[in-house]
PDB file of N, CA, C and O in Angstrom, chain B, residues numbered from 101:
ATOM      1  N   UNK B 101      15.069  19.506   1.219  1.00  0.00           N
ATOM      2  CA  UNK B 101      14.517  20.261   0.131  1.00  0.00           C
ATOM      3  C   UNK B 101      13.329  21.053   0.681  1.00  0.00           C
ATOM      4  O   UNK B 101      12.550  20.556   1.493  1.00  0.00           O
ATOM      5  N   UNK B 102      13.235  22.081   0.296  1.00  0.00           N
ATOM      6  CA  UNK B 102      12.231  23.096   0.166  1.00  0.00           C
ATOM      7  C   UNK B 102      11.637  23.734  -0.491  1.00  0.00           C
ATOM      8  O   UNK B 102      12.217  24.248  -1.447  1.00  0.00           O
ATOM      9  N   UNK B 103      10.195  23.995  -0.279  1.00  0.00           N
ATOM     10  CA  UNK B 103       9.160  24.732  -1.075  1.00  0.00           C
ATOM     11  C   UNK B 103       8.338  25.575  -0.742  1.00  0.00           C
ATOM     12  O   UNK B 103       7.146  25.415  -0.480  1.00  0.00           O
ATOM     13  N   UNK B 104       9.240  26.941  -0.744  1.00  0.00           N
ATOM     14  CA  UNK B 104       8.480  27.864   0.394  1.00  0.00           C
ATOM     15  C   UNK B 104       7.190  28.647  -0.420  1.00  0.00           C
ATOM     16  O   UNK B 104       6.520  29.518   0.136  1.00  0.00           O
ATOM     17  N   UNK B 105       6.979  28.242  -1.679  1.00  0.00           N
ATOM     18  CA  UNK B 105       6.132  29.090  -1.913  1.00  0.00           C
ATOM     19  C   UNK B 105       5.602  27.806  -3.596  1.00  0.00           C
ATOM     20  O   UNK B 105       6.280  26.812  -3.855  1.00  0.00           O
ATOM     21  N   UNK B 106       4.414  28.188  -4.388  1.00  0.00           N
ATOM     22  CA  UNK B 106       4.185  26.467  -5.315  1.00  0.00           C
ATOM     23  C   UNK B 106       5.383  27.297  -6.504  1.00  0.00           C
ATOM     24  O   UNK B 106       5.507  28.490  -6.784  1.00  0.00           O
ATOM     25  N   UNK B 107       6.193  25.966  -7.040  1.00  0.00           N
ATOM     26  CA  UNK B 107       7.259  26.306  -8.086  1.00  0.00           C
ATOM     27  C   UNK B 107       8.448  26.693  -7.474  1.00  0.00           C
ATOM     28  O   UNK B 107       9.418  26.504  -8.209  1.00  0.00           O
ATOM     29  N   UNK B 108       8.702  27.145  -6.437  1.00  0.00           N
ATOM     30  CA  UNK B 108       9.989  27.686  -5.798  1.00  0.00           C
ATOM     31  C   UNK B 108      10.316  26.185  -4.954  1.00  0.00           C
ATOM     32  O   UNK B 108       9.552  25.559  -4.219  1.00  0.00           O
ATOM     33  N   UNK B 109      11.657  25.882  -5.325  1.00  0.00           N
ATOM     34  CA  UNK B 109      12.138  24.611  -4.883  1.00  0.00           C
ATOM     35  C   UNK B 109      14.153  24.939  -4.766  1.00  0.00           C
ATOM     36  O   UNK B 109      14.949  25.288  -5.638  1.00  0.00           O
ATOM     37  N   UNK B 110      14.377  24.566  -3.042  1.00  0.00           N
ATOM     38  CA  UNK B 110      15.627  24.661  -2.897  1.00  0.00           C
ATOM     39  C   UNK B 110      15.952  23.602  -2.535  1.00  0.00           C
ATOM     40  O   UNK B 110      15.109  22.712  -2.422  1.00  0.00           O
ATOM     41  N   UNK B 111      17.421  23.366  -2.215  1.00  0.00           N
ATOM     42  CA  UNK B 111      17.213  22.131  -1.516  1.00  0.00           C
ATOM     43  C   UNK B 111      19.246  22.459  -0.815  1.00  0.00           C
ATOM     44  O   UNK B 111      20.285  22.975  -1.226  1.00  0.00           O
ATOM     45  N   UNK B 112      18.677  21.671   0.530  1.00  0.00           N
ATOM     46  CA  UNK B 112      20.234  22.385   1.554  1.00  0.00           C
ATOM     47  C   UNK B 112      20.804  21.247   1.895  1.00  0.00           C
ATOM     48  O   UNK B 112      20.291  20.133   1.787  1.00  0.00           O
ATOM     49  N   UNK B 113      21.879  21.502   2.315  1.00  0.00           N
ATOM     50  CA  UNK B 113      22.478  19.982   3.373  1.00  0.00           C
ATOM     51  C   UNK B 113      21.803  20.024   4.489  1.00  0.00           C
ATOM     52  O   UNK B 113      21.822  21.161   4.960  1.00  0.00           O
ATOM     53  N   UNK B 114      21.201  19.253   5.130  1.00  0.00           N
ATOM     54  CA  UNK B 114      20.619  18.518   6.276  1.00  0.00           C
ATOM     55  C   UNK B 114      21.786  18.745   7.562  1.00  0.00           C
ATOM     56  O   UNK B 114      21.388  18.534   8.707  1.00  0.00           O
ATOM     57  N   UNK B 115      22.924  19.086   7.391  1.00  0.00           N
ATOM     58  CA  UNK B 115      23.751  18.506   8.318  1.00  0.00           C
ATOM     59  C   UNK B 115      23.758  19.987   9.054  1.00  0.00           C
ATOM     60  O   UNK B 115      23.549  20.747   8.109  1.00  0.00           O
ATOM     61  N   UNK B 116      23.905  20.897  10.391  1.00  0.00           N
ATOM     62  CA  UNK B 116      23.337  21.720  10.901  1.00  0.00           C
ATOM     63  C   UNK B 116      24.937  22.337  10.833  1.00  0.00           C
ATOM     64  O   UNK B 116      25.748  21.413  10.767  1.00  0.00           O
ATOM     65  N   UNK B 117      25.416  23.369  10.835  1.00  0.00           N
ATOM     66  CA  UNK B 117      26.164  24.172  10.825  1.00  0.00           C
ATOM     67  C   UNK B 117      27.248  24.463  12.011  1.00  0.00           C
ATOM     68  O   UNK B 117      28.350  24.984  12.184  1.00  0.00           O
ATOM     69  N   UNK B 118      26.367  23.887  12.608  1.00  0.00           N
ATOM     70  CA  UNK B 118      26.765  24.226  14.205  1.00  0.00           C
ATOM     71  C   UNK B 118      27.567  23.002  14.730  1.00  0.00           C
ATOM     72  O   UNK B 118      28.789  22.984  14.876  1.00  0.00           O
ATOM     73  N   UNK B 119      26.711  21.985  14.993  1.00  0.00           N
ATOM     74  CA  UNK B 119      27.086  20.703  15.736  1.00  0.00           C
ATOM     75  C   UNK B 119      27.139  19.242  15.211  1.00  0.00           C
ATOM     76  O   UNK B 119      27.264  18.237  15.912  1.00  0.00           O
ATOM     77  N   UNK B 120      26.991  19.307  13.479  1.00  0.00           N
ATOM     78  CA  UNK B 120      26.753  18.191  12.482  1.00  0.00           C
ATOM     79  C   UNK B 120      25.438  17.365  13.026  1.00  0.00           C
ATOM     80  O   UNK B 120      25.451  16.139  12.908  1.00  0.00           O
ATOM     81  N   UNK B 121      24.225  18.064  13.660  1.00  0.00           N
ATOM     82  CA  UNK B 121      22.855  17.105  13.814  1.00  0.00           C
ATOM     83  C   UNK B 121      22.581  17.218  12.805  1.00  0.00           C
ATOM     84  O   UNK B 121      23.350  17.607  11.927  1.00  0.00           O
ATOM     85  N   UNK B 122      21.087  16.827  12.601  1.00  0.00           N
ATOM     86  CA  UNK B 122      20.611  16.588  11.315  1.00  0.00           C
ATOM     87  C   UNK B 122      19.006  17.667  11.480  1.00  0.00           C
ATOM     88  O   UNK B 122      18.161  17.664  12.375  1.00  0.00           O
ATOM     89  N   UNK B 123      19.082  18.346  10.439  1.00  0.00           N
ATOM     90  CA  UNK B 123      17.654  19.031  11.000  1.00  0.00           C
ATOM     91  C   UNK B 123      16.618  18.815  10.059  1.00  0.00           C
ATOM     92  O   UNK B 123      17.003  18.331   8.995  1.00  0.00           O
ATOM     93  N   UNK B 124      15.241  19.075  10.181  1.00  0.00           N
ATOM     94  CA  UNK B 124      14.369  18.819  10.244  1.00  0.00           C
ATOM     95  C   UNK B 124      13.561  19.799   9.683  1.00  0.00           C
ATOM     96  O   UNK B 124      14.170  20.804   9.314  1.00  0.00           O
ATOM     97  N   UNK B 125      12.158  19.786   9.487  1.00  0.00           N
ATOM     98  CA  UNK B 125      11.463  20.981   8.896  1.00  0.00           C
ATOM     99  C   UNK B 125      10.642  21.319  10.451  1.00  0.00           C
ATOM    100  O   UNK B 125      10.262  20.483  11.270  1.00  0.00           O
ATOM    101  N   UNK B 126      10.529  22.749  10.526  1.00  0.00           N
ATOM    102  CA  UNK B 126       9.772  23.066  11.506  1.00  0.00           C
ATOM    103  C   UNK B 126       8.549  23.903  11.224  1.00  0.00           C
ATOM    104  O   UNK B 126       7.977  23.657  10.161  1.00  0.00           O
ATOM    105  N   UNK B 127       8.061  24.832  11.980  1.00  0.00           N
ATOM    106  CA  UNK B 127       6.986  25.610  11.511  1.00  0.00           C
ATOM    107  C   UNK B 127       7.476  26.757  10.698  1.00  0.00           C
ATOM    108  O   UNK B 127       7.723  27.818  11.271  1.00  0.00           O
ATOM    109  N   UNK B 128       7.621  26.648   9.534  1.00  0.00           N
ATOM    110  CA  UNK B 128       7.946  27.668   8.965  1.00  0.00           C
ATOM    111  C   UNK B 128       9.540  28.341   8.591  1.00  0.00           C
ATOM    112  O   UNK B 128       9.966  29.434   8.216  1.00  0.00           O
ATOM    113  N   UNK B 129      10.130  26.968   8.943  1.00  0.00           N
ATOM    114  CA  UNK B 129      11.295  27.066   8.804  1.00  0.00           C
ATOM    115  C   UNK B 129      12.161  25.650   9.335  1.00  0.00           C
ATOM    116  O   UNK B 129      11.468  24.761   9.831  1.00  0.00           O
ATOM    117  N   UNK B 130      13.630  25.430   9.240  1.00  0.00           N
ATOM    118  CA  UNK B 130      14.140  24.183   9.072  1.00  0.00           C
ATOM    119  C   UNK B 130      15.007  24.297  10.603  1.00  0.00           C
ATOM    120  O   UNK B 130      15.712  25.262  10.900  1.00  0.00           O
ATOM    121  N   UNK B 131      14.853  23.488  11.190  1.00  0.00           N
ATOM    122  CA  UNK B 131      15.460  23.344  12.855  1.00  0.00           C
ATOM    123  C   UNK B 131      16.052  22.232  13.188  1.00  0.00           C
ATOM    124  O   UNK B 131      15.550  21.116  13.052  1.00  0.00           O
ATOM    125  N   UNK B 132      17.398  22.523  13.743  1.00  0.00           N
ATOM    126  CA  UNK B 132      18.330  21.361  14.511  1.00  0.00           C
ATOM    127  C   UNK B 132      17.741  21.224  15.639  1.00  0.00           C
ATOM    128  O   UNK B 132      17.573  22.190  16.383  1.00  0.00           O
ATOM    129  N   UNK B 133      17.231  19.677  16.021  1.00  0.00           N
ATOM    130  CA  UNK B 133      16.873  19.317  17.337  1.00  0.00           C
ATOM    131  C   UNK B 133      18.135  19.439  18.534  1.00  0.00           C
ATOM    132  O   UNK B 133      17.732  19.728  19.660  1.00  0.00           O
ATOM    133  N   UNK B 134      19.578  19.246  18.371  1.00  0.00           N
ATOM    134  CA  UNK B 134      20.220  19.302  18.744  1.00  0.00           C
ATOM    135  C   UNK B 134      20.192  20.647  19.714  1.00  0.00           C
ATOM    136  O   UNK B 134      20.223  20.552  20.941  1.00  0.00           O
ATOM    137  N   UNK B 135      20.118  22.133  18.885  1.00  0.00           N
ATOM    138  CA  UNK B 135      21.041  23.244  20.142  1.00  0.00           C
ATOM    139  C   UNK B 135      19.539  24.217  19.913  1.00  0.00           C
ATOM    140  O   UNK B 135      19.111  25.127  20.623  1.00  0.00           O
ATOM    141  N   UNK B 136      18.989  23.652  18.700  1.00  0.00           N
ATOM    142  CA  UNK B 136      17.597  24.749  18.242  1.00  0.00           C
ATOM    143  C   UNK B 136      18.547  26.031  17.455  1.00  0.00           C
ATOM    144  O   UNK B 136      18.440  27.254  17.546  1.00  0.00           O
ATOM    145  N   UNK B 137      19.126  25.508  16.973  1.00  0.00           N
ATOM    146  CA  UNK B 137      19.324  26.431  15.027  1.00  0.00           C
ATOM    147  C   UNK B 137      18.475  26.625  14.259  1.00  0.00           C
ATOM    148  O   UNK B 137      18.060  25.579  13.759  1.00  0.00           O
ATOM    149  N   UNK B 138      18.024  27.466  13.933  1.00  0.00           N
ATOM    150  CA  UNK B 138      17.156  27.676  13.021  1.00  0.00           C
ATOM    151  C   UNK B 138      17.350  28.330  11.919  1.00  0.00           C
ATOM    152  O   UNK B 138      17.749  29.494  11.955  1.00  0.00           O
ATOM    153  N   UNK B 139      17.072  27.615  10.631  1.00  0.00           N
ATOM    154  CA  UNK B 139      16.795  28.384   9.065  1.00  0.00           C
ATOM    155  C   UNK B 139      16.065  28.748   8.602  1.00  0.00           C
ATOM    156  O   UNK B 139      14.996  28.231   8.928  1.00  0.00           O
ATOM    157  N   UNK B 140      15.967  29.948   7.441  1.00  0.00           N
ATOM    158  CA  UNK B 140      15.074  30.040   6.404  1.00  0.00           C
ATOM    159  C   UNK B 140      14.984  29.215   5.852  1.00  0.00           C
ATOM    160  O   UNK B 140      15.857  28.359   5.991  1.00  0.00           O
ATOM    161  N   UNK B 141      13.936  28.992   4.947  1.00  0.00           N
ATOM    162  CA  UNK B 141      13.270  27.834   4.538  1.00  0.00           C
ATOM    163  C   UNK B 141      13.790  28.472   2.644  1.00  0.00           C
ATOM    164  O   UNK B 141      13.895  27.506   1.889  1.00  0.00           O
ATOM    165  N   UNK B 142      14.011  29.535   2.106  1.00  0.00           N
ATOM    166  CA  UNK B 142      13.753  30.454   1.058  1.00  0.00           C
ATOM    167  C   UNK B 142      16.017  30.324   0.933  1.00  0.00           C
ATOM    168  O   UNK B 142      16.618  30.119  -0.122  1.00  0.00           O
ATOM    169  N   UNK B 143      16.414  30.442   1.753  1.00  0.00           N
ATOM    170  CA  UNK B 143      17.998  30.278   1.601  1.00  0.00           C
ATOM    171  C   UNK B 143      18.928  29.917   2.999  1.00  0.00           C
ATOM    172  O   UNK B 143      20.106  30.182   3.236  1.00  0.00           O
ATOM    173  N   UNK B 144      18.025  29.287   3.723  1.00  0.00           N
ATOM    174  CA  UNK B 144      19.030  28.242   4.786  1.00  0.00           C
ATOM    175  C   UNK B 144      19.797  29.744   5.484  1.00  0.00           C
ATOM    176  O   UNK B 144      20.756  29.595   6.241  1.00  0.00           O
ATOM    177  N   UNK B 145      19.475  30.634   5.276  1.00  0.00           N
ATOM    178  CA  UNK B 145      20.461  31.424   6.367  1.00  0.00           C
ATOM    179  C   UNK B 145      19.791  31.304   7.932  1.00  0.00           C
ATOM    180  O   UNK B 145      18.661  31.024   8.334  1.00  0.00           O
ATOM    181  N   UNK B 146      20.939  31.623   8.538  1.00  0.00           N
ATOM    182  CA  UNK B 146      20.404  31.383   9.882  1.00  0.00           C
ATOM    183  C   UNK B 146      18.997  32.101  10.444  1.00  0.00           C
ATOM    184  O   UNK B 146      18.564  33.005   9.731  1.00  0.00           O
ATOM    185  N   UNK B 147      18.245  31.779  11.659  1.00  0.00           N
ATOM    186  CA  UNK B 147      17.267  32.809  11.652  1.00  0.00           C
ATOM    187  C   UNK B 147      17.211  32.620  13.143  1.00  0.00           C
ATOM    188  O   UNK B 147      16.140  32.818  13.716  1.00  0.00           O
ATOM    189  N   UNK B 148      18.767  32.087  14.124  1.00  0.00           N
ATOM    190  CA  UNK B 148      18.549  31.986  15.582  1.00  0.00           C
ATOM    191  C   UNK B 148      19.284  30.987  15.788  1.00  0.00           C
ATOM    192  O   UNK B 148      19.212  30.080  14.958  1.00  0.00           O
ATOM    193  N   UNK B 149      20.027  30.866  16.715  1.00  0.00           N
ATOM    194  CA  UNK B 149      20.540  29.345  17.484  1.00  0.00           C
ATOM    195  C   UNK B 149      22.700  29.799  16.910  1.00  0.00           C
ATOM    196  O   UNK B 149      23.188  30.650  16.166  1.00  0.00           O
ATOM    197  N   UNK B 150      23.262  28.762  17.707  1.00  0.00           N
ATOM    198  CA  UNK B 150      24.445  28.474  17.925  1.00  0.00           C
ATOM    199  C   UNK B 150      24.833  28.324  16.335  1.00  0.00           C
ATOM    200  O   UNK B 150      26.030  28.128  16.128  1.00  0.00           O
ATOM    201  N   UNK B 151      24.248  28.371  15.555  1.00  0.00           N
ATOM    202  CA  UNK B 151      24.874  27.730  14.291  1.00  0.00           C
ATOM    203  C   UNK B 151      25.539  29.288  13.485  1.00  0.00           C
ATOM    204  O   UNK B 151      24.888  30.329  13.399  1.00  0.00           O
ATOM    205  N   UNK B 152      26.893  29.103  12.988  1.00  0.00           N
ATOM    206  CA  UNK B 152      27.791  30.111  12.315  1.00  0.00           C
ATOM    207  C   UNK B 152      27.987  30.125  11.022  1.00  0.00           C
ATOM    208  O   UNK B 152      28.991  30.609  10.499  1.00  0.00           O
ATOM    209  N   UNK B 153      26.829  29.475  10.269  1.00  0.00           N
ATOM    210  CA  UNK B 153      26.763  29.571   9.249  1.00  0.00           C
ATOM    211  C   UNK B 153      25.682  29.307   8.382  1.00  0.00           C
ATOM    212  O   UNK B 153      25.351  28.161   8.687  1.00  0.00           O
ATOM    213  N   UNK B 154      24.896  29.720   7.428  1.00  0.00           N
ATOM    214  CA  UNK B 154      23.949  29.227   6.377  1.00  0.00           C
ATOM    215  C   UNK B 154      23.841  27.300   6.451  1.00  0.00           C
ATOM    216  O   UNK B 154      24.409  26.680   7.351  1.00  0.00           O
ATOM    217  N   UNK B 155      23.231  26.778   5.627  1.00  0.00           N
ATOM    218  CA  UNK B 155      22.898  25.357   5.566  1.00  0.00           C
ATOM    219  C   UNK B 155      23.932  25.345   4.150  1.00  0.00           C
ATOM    220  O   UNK B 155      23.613  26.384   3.572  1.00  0.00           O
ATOM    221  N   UNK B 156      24.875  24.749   3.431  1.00  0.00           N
ATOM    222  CA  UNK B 156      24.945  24.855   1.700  1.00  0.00           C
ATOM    223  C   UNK B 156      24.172  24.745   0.988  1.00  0.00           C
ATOM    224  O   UNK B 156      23.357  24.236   1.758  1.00  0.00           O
ATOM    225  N   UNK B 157      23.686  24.787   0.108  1.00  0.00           N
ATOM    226  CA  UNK B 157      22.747  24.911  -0.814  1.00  0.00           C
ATOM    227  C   UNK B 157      23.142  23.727  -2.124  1.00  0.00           C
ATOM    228  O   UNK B 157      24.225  23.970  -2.657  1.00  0.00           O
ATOM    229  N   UNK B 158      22.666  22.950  -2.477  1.00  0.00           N
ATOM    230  CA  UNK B 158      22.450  21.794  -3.710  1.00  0.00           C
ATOM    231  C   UNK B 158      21.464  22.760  -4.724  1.00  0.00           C
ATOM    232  O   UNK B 158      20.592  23.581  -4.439  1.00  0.00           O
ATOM    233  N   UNK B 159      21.856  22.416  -5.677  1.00  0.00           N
ATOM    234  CA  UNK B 159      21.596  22.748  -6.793  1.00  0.00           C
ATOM    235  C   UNK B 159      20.766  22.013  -7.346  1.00  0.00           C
ATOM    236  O   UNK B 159      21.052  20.845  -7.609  1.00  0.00           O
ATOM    237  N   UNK B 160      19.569  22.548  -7.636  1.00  0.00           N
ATOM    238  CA  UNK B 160      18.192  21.421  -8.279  1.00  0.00           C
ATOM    239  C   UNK B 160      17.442  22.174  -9.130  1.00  0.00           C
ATOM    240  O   UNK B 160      17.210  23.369  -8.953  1.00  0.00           O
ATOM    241  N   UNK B 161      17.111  21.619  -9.911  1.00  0.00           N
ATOM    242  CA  UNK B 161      15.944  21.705 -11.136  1.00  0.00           C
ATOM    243  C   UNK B 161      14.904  21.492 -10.539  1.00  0.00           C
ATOM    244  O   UNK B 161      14.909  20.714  -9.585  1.00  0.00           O
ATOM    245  N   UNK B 162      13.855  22.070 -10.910  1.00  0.00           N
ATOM    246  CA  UNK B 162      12.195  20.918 -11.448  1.00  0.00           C
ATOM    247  C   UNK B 162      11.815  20.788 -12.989  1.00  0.00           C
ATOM    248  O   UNK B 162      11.339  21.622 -13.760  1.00  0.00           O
ATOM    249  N   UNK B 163      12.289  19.092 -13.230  1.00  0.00           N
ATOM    250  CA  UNK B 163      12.185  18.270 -14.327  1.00  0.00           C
ATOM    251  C   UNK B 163      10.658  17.769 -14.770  1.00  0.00           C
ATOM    252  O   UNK B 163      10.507  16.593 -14.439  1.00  0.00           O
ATOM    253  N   UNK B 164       9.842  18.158 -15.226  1.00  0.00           N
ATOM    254  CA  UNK B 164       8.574  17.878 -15.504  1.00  0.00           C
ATOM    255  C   UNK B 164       7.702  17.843 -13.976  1.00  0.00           C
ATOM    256  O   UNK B 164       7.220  18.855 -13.466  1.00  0.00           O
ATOM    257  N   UNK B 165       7.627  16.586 -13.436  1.00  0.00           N
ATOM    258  CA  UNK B 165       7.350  16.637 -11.565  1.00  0.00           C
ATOM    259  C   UNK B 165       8.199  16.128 -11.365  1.00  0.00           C
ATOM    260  O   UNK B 165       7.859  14.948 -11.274  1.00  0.00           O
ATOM    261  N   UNK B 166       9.392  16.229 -11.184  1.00  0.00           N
ATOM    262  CA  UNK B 166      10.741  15.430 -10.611  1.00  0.00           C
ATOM    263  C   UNK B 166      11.725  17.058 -10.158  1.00  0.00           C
ATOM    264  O   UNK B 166      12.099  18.017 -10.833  1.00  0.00           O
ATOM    265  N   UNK B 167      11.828  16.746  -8.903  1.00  0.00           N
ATOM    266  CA  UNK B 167      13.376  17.730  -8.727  1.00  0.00           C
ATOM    267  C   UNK B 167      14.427  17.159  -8.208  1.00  0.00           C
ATOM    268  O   UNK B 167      14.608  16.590  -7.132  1.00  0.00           O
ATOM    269  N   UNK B 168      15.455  17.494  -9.581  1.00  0.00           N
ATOM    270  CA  UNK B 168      16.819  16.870  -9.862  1.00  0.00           C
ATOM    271  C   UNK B 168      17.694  18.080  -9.786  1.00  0.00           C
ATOM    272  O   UNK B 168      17.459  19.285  -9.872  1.00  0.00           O
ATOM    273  N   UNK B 169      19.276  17.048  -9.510  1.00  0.00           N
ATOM    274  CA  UNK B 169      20.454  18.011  -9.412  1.00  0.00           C
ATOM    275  C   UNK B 169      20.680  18.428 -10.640  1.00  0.00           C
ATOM    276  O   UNK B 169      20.493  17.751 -11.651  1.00  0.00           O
ATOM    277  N   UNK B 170      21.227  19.936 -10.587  1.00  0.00           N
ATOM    278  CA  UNK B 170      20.815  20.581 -11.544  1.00  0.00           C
ATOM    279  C   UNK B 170      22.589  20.654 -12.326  1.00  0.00           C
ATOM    280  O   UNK B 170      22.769  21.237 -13.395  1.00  0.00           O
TER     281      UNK B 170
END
């Protein structure tokens, strides 16, 4: 899940596009330790690395302070 900006909340599959690692938040964006894929943080599209596709995207609310599937 992500919050690239206060109130803006996404949230992606973890699983990397490329090689099924698991990635991570980096500086300013979301990175497979595995090959170094890198995402936007705002819509998981790629922004560098071996990976051929976006992250999917989950569908979430923010429920009072709770973010739920939406």
């Amino acid at each position: 899940m992500t919050q690239p900006t206060q109130g803006e909340v996404h949230a992606f599959s973890a699983i990397c596009t490329h090689a099924g690692c698991t990635v991570a938040p980096g500086e300013g964006e979301l990175l497979c330790p595995c090959h170094q894929s890198r995402y936007a943080l705002t819509d998981a599209a790629v922004l560098g690395g071996p990976a051929p596709e976006p992250l999917p995207a989950i569908q979430v609310e923010v429920s009072g302070e709770d973010v739920v599937l939406a």
